[in-house]
C-alpha positions as CSV (number, residue, x, y, z in Angstrom):
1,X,-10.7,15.8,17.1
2,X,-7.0,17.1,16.9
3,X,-4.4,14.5,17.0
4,X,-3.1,15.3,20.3
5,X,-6.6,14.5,21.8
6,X,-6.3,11.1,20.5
7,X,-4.9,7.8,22.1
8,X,-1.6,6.2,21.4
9,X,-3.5,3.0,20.1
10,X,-5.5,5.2,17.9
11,X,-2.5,6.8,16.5
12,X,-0.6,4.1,16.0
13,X,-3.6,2.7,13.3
14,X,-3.5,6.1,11.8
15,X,0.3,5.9,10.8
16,X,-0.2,2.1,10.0
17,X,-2.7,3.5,7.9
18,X,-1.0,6.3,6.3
19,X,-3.4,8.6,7.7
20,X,-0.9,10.6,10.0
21,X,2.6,10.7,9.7
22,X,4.8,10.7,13.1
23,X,6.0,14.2,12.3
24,X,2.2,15.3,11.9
25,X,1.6,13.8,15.5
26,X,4.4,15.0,16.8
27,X,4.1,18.9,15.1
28,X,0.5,18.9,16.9
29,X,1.1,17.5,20.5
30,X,4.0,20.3,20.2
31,X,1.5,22.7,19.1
32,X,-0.5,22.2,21.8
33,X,2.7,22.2,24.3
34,X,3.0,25.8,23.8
35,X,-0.9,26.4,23.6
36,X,-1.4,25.6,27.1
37,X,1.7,24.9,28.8
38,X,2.2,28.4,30.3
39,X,-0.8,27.4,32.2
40,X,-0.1,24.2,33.5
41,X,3.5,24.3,33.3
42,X,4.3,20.4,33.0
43,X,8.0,20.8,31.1
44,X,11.2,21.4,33.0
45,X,13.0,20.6,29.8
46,X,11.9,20.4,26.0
47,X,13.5,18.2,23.1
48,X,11.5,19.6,20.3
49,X,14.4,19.4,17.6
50,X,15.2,15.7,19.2
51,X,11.4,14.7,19.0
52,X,11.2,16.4,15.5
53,X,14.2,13.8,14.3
54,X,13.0,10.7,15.9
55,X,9.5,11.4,14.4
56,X,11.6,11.3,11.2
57,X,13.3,8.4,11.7
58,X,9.8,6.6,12.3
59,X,8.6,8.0,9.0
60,X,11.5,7.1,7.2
61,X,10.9,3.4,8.0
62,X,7.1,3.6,7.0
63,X,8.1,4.9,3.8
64,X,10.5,2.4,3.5
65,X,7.8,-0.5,4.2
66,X,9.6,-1.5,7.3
67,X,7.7,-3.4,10.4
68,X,6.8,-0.7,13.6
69,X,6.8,-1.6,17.2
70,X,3.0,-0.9,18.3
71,X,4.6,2.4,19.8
72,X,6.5,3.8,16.9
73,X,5.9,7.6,16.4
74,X,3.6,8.3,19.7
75,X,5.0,11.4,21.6
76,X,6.2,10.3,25.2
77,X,7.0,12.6,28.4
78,X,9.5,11.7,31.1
79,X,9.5,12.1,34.9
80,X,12.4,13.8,35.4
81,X,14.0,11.1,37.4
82,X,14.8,8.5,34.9
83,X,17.9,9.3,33.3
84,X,17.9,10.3,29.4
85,X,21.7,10.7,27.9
86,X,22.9,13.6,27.1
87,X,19.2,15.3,28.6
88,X,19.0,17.5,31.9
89,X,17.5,15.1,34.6
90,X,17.5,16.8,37.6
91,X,14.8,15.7,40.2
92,X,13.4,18.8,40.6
93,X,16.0,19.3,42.6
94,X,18.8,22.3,42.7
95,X,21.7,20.1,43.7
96,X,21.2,18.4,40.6
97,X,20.5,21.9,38.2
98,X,22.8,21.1,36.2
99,X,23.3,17.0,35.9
100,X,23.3,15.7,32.0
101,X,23.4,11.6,32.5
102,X,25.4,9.9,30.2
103,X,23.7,7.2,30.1
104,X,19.8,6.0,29.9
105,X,17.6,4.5,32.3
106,X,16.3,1.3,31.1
107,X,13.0,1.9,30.8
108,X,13.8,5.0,28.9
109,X,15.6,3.0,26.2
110,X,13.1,0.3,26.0
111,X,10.7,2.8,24.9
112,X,13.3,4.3,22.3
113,X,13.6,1.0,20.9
114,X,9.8,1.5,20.1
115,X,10.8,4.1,18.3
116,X,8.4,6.7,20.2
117,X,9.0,10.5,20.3
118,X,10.4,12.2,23.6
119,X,9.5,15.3,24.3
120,X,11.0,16.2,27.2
121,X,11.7,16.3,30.9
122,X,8.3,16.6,33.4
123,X,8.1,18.2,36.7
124,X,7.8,16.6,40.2
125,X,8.5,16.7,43.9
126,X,12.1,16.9,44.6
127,X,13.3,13.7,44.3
128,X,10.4,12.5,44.1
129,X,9.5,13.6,47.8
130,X,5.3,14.7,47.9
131,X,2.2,14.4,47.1
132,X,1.4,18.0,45.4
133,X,4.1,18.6,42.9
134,X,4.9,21.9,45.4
135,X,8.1,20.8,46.8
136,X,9.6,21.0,43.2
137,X,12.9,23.6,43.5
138,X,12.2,24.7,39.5
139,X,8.3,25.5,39.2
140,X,4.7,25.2,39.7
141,X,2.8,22.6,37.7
142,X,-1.3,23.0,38.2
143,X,-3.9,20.4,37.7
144,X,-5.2,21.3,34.1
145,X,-8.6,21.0,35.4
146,X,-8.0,24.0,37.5
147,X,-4.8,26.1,37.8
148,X,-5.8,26.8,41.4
149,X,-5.6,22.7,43.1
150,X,-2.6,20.8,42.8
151,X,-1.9,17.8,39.9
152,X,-0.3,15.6,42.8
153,X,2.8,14.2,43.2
154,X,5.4,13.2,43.1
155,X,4.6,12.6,39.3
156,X,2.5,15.6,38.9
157,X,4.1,16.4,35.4
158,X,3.4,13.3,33.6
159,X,-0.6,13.0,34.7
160,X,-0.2,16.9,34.2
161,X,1.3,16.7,31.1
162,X,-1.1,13.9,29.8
163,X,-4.4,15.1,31.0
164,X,-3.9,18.5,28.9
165,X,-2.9,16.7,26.2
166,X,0.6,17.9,26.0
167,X,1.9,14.1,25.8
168,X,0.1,11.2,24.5
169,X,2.1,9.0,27.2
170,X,4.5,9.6,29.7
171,X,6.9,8.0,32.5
172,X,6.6,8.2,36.3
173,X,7.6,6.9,39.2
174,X,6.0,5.5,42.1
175,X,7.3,5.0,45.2
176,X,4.0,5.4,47.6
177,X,1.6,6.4,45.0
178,X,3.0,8.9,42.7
179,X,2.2,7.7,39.4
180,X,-1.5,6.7,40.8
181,X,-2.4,9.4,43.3
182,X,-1.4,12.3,40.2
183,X,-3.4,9.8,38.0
184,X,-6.5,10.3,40.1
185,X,-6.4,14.1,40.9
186,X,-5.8,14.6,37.0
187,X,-7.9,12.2,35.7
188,X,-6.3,9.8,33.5
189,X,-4.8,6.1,33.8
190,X,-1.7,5.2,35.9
191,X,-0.4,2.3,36.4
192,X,2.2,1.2,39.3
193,X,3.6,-2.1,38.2
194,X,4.6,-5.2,40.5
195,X,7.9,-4.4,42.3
196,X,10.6,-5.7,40.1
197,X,8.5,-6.0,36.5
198,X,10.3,-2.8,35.1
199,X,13.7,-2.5,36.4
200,X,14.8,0.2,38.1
201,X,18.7,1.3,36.3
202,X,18.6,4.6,35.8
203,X,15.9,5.5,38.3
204,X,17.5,8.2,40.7
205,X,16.8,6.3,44.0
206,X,14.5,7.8,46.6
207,X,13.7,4.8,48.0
208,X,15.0,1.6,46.6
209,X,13.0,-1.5,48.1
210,X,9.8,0.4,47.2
211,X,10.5,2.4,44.1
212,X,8.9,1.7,40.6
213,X,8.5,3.0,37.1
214,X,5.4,2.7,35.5
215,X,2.9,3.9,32.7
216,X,0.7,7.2,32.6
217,X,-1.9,7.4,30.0
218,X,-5.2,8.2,29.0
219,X,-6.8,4.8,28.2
220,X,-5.9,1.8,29.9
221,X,-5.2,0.4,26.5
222,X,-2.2,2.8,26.1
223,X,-1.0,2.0,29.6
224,X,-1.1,-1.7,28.8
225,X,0.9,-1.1,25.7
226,X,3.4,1.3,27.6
227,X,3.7,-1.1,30.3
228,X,4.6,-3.7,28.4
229,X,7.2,-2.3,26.2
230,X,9.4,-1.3,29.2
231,X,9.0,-4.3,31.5
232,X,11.6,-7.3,31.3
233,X,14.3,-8.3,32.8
234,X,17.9,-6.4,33.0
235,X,21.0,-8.0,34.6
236,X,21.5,-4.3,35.2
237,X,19.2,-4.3,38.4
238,X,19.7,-7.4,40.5
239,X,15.6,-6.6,42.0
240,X,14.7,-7.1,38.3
241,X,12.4,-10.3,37.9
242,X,11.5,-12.4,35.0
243,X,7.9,-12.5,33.6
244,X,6.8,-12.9,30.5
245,X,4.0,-9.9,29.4
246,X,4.1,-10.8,25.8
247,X,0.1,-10.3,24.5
248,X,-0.6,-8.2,28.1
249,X,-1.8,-5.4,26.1
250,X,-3.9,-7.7,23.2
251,X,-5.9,-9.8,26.0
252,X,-7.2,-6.6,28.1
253,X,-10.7,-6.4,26.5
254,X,-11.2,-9.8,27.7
255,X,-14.5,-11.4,29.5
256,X,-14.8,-10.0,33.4
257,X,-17.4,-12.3,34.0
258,X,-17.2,-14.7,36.6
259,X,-14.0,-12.2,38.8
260,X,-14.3,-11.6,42.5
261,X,-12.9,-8.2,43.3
262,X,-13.0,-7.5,47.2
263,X,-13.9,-4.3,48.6
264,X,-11.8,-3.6,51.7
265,X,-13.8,-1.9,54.7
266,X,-10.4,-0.4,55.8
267,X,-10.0,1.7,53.2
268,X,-13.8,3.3,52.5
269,X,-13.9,4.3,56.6
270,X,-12.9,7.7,58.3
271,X,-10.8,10.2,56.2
272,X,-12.1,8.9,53.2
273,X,-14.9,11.8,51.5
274,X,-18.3,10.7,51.3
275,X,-18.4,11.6,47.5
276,X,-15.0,9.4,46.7
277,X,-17.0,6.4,49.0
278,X,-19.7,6.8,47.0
279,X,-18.2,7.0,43.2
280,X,-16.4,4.1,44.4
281,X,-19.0,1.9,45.2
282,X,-21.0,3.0,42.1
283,X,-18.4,1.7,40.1
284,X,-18.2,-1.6,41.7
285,X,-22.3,-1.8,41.0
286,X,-21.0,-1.5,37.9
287,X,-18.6,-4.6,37.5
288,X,-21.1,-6.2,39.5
289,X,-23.8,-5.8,36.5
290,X,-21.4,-6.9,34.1
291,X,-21.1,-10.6,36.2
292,X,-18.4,-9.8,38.5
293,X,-18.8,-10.7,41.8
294,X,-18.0,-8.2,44.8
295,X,-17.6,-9.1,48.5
296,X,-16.5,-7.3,51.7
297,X,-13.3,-8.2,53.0
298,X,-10.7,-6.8,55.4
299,X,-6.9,-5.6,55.5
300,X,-6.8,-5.1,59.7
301,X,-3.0,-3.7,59.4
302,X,-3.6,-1.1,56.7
303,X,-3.8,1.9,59.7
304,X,-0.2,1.4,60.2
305,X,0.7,1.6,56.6
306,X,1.3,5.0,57.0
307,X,3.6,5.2,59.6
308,X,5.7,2.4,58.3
309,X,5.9,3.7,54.5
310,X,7.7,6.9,56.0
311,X,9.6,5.3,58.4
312,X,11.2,2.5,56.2
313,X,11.0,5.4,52.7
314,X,13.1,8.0,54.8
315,X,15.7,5.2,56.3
316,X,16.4,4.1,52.8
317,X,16.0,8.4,51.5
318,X,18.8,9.1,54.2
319,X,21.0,6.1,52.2
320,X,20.3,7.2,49.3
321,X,20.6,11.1,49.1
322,X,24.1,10.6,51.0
323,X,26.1,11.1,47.5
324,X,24.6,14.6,46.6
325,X,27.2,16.1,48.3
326,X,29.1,18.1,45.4
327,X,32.1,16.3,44.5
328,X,31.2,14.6,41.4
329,X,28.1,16.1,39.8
330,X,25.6,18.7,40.7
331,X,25.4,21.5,42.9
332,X,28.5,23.1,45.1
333,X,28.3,26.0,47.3
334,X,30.6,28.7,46.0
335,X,32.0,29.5,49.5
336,X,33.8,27.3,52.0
337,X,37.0,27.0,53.8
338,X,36.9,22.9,53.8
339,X,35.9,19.7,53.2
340,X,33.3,19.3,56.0
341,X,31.7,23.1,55.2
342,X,31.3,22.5,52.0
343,X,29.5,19.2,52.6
344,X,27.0,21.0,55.3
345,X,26.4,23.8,52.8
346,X,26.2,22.4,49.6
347,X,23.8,20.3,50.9
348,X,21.7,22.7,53.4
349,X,21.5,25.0,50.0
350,X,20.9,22.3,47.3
351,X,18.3,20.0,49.4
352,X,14.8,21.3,50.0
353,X,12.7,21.5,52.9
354,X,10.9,18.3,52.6
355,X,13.9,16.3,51.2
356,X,15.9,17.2,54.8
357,X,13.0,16.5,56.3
358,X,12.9,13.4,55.1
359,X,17.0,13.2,55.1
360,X,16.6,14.2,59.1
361,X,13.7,11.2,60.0
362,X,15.6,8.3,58.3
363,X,18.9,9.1,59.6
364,X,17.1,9.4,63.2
365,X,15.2,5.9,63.0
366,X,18.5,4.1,61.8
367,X,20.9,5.6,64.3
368,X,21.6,3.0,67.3
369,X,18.7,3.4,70.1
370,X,15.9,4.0,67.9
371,X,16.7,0.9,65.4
372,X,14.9,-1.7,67.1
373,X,11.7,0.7,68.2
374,X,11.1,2.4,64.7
375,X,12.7,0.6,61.3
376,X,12.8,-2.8,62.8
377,X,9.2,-2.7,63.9
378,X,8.3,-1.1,60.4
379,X,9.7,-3.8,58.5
380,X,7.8,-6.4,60.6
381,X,4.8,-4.7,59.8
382,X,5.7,-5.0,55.7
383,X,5.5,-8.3,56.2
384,X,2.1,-8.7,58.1
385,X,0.8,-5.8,55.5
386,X,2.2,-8.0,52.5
387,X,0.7,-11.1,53.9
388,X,-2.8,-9.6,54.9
389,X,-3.0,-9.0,50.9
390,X,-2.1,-13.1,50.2
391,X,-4.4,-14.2,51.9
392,X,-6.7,-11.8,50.7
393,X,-5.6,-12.6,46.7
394,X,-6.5,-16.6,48.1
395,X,-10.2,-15.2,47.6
396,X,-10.7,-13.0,44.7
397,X,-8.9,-11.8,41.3
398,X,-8.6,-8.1,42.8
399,X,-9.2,-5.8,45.1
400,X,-11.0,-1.8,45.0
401,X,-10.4,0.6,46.7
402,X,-10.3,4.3,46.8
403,X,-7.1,5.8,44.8
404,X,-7.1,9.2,47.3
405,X,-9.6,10.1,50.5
406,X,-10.7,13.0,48.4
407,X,-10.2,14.7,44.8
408,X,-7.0,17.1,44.4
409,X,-6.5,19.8,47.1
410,X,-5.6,23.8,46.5
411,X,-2.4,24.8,45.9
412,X,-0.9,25.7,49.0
413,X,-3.3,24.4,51.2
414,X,-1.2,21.3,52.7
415,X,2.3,22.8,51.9
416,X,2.8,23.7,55.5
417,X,1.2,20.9,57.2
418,X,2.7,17.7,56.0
419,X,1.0,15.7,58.1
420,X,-1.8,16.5,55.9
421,X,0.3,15.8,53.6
422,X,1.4,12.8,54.1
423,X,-2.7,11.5,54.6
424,X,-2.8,11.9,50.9
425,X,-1.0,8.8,50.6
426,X,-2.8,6.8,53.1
427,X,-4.8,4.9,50.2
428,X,-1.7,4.0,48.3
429,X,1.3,3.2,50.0
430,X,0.2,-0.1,51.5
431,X,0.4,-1.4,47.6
432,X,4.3,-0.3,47.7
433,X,5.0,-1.9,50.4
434,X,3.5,-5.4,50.0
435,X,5.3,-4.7,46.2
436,X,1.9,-5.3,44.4
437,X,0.5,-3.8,40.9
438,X,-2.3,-1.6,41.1
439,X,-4.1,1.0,38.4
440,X,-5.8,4.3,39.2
441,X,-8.8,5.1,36.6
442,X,-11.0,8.0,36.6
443,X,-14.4,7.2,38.2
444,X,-16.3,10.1,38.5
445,X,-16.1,14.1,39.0
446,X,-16.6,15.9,42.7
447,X,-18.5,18.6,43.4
448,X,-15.7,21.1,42.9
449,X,-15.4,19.6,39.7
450,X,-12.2,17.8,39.9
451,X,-11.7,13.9,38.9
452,X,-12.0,10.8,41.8
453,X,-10.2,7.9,41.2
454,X,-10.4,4.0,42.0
455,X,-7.2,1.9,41.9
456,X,-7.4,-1.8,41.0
457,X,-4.7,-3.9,43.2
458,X,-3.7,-7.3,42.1
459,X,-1.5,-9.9,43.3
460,X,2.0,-10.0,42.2
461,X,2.4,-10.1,38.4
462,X,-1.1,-10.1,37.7
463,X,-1.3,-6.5,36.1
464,X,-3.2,-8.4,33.0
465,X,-6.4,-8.8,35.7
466,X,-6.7,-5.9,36.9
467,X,-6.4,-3.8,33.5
468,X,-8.8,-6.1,32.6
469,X,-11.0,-5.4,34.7
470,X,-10.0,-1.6,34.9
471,X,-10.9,-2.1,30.9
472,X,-14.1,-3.3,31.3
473,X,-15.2,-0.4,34.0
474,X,-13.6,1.8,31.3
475,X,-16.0,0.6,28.2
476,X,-18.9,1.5,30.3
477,X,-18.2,5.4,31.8
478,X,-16.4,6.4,28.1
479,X,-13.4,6.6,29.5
480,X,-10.8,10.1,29.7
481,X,-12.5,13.5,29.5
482,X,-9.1,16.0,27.8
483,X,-9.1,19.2,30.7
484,X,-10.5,22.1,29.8
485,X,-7.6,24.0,30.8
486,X,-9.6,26.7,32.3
487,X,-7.1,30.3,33.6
């Protein structure tokens, strides 16, 4: 087994050991970054020479005797919507071509202060705006699996990225499942974090009440580990809560025994593919052998999650997106005769078709007539959605459910119909909105052979349940498969 096919936690004992150096790692996962990345096409932006010297660094202190973080030396991708100083972050986006922060997201530097390797930049939807990866303004990424089907979005690089081994970890963002639904289509391990647990400074906003940074791995080890280097709190982010995750990562291979995980009925009815239903409940008979306890139970509002993710996530879009406008940073259109036209088409050129979709919808259900009958009414329907789930939580430890209605679709096949498009979502957004943690594992392989995925939701703050649990389905189907990366 090459290095780069191995897990973070493995490769961190190898250095310990003296068995790998970090530039060894990092030399190989580059190595395999130009193997197979003009096939998948992950990378908006490489760092080799700036991996090459942090790999250094790392091995400097090991030669020196000095203490490691658990994540020192291990090769990490980055969503290119977290900010990185002095490194292009540009949301897939051409009004931002051209943006260099000069600063980093926090997240970003919590995982410097690891001392892992960054690698570079990933691809996404604009802004963080899909489900495919497809409404990215700089390239194509394609599920290693097969070139032909999509990786998902919006965080289609990182699970890209990580599935053909071209990162050992990486960063996403999830918003209304975009670390978890890429997670499932790709096959690895992605983990969206209670709202608030990882703060959210130097995050480019889509939208801001739902948004979250999380971990994408292969084993739900590593995503433990990543997760809880880069949660805490930061006065930076006045959303950021308090919790302590110290030993998170350490007490995941705990007993399951004795959990009730509830199987929602809402979410394995229509829409949902017979052989998802299926892999799903197979891997429930599988807690269930191990002493877990499985019951029915029922969300009754989870329908009208849909509607209400894209009607409060465009209102809050339309907010956000308002500074893109060229005057300070990004994109200008060259020709214009004043202030107003240059607003109108610096922003008609630099904004893509879904992000003015999106831009057009919120602006429509916060202007005054259409307040009361669209965003008020969705945010009243957050609450019942949020509350459904506590008093859910009041009888079992988690909840299963299906991660997508189906494995990953062609390329192309939804891009013109995103109302299709927004169905891919239907099985994660309900989590954003009530702000709970839930992680996407691979649970079987359709019959186009592409991965299904399962998502474990807990209650808020209780990620260390359900990667326990998500651990203990892992030990028994052997866990991530590396893509064959097939032309």
């Amino acid at each position: 087994m090459e290095l780069y096919e191995k897990s973070a936690a493995e490769l961190g004992r190898m250095l310990r050991a003296k068995e790998a150096s970090a530039a060894e790692i990092t030399e190989s996962v580059l190595g395999r970054i130009a193997q197979v990345e003009p096939r998948v096409g992950a990378y908006l932006t490489l760092t080799e020479e700036t991996a090459r010297s942090q790999a250094a660094r790392v091995d400097e202190k090991l030669a020196k005797g000095e203490a490691l973080a658990p994540l020192a030396g291990i090769p990490l991708a980055v969503k290119d919507n977290i900010s990185t100083k002095d490194v292009l972050t540009t949301c897939a986006s051409k009004i931002l071509y051209n943006y260099v922060p000069s600063f980093d997201a926090f997240a970003y530097a919590r995982a410097m202060e690891q001392g892992m390797v960054l690698l570079g930049k990933v691809n996404m939807d604009e802004f963080a705006m899909g489900s495919s990866c497809e409404n990215s303004a700089m390239k194509t990424t394609r599920n290693p699996h097969n070139p032909d089907y999509v990786p998902g979005g919006s965080s289609g690089g990182s699970a890209a990225a990580v599935a053909a081994c071209e990162a050992v970890l990486a960063l996403g963002s999830d918003t209304g499942g975009s670390i978890r639904q890429p997670a499932a289509y790709c096959g690895v391990v992605g983990l969206k974090p209670t709202y608030g647990s990882v703060s959210r400074y130097g995050l480019v906003a889509f939208a801001s009440s739902l948004d979250q940074i999380g971990p994408v791995a292969r084993t739900v080890e590593d995503a433990a580990l990543l997760f809880e280097a880069i949660a805490g709190r930061d006065p930076m982010d006045a959303t950021s809560i308090p919790h302590d995750y110290t030993g998170l990562a350490a007490g995941i291979h705990a007993p399951v025994q004795g959990m009730t995980i509830g199987l929602p009925k809402e979410y394995f009815g229509e829409g949902v593919e017979e052989e998802t239903r299926a892999a799903v409940l197979a891997a429930a008979d599988a807690l269930k052998a191990q002493g877990v306890t499985v019951k029915e139970i029922s969300l009754p509002s989870t329908p009208y999650g849909l509607a209400a993710y894209y009607i409060i996530s465009s209102a809050e879009a339309s907010s956000n997106l308002a500074r893109f406008d060229g005057v300070k940073y990004g994109y200008r259109t060259p020709e214009y005769s004043s202030l107003t036209e240059m607003y109108e088409k610096t922003r008609s050129e630099g904004f893509g078709d879904e992000v003015k979709r999106r831009i057009m919808l919120g602006t429509f259900v916060l202007s005054s007539g259409y307040y009361d009958a669209y965003y008020k009414r969705a945010k009243l329907m957050q609450n019942r959605i949020a509350a459904e789930f506590a008093e859910a939580f009041a009888g079992c430890d988690a909840i299963l459910a299906p991660t997508a209605p189906g494995t990953a679709f062609r390329l192309g096949e939804n891009y013109d119909n995103p109302l299709k498009m927004y169905a891919a979502d239907v099985c994660t957004v309900n989590i954003n909105i009530a702000g709970l943690p839930a992680v996407s594992i691979p649970c079987g392989t359709g019959k186009n052979g592409l991965p299904i995925g399962m998502q474990l939701i807990g209650a808020k703050f209780e990620e260390a349940k359900i990667l326990r649990l998500a651990a203990a389905y892992e030990s028994l189907c052997g866990g991530f498969a590396p893509a064959a990366i097939v032309d």
